[in-house]
N, C-alpha and C positions, 0 to 999 in steps of 0.2 A: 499173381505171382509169375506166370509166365511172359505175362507182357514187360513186367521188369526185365524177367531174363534175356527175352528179345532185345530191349533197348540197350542191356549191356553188351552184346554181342556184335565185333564190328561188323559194318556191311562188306560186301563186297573191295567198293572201292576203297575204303579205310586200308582194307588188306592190301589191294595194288598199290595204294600209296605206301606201306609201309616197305613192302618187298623191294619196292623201286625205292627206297630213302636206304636199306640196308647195302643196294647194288652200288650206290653212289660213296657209303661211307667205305665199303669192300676196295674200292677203287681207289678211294685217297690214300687207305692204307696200305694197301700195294705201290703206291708209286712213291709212298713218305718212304716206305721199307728200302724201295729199289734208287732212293735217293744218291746218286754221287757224292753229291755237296756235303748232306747233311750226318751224310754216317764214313771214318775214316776208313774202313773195310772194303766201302763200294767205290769208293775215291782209289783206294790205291792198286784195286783189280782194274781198273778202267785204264788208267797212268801205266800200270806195266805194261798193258795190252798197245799201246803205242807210245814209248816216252820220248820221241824226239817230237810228237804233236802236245806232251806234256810241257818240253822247257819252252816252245815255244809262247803256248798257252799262258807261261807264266809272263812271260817279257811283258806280252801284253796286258796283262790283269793289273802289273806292275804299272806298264805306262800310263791305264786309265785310272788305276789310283791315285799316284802322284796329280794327273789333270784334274780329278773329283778333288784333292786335297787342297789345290792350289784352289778353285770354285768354294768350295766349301769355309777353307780360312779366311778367303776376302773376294770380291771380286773384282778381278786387273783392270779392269775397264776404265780409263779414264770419263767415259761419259755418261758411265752412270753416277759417277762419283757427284761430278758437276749436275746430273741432272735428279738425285736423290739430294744435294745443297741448296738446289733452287727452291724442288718441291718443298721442302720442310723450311726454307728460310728466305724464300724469297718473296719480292711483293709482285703484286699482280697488276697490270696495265691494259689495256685494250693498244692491241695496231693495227697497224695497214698494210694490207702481202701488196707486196711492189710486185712481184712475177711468182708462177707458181711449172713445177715441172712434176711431171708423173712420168716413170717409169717400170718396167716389173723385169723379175729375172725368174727360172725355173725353181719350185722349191721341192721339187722329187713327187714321184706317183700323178704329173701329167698335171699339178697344180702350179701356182702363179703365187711371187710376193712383189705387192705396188710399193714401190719407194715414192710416197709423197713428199716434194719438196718445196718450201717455200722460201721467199726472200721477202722480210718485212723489215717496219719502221715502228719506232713509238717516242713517246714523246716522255722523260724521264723525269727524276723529282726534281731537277733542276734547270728544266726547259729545254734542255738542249736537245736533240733529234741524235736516236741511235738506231744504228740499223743491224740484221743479224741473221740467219740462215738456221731452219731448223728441217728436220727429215722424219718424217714416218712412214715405219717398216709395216704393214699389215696384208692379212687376205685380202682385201679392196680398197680402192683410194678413195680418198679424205674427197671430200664434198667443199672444196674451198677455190675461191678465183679471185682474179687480180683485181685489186680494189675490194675486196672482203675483208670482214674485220674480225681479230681470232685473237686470243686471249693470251698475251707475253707474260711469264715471270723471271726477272730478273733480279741480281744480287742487289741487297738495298743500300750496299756501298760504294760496287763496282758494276753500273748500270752497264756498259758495255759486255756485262755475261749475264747474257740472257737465252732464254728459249720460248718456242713454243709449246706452252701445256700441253698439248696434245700427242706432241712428239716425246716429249720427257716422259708423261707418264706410258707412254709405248715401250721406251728404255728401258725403263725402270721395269714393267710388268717381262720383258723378254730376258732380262735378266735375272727374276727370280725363279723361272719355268727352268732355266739350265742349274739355277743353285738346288732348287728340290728335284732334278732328273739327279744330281749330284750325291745329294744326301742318300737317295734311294741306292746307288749303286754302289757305295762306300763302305754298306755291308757284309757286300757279295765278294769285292775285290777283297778282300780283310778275311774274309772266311776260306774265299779261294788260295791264298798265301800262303795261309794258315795250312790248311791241308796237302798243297804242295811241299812245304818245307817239312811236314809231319814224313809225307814221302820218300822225300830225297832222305831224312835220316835214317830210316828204315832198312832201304837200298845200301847205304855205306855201311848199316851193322850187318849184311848180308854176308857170309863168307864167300869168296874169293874163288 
C-alpha cells in the first residue's frame, strides 16, 4: 500500500518541470494580456501616448498592405508567368551552353547572391537551331560550363520561348517564398487598420 502511494506521488523533477511549464504558461498570458494588437484598449493607450508615430504607422501598414494585396491577387512578374507556362506546358530538350557568366551581388547580413548565367542552343521539333539566355539567382552557383549540356523547356508552339529548367524552377520557387511572406502579413496589416480606424473614431467622439 505504501509503495503505491510512493509511485503516485511526483518526484522531484516532475515538480521542477511542472513549476517551470506554469512560469512559461504565466508568461504568455501576460504578454497576450499586455497585447497592443490584440485587445482595442491597449492599442488605443499606446496611439494616444504618441499619435503622430500613430498616422504615420498607418501610411505604412497601408502601403504594405496594398504591396501584400497586389502579391497576394496575382503575381506581376512577367517571368514567372512565362516561366510557370513553360514548367506546366512545355516540352523538354537537352542543349548546349554556348558561354556561361557568374556573378554575385550583396544579399544583407555579409552574405552573397550568384547570378548564374547562361547562353545555350537546342535543336527544336522542327530542326531548326534556336538559341536563348536563361539566369539563376541562388546562394551558390550552378556547377555548369561552356559546352555542358542542361535540360531546355520550351513552348511546344513557339520554340523561340524557351528556358532553362533550372533557372525557371529558381523563379518560380522565389516567387512563391514572397507570395506566402505575403499571405502571412496580410493579417497583421488588416488587423492593424482595423484598430487604428477603431482609434481615430474614438478620438472624433472625444469632446472638444
Amino acid at each position: 500500500m505504501l509503495a503505491n502511494t510512493l509511485c503516485c506521488q511526483p518526484n522531484h523533477g516532475q515538480r521542477m518541470q511542472f513549476g517551470s511549464n506554469l512560469m512559461v504558461l504565466s508568461k504568455i498570458k501576460s504578454r497576450v494580456a499586455s497585447s497592443k494588437l490584440l485587445f482595442q484598449q491597449n492599442f488605443d493607450k499606446a496611439r494616444d501616448e504618441s499619435a503622430f508615430s500613430a498616422h504615420y504607422k498607418a501610411v505604412l501598414a497601408a502601403v504594405l498592405f496594398l504591396g501584400c494585396a497586389i502579391i497576394v491577387a496575382g503575381p506581376v512578374r512577367s517571368d514567372y508567368w512565362i516561366a510557370q507556362s513553360l514548367l506546366n506546358r512545355g516540352l523538354t530538350t537537352i542543349g548546349t551552353i554556348e558561354s556561361v557568366d557568374v556573378t554575385s551581388q550583396p544579399r544583407g547580413r555579409g552574405s552573397k547572391e550568384y547570378i548564374t548565367t547562361v547562353d545555350y542552343r537546342f535543336v527544336g521539333p522542327d530542326g531548326q537551331i534556336y538559341r536563348g539566355t536563361s539566369s539563376y539567382k541562388g546562394d551558390k552557383p550552378q556547377h555548369v560550363a561552356m559546352g555542358g549540356r542542361i535540360e531546355i523547356v520550351h513552348d511546344p508552339h513557339r520554340p523561340d520561348i524557351s528556358g532553362w529548367r533550372t533557372a525557371l524552377q529558381g523563379t518560380e520557387a522565389a516567387v512563391y517564398s514572397v507570395f506566402f511572406t505575403a499571405i502571412l502579413l496580410l493579417p497583421w496589416c488588416v488587423l492593424w487598420l482595423y484598430r487604428y480606424a477603431r482609434w481615430r473614431q474614438h478620438r472624433r467622439s472625444l469632446p472638444t
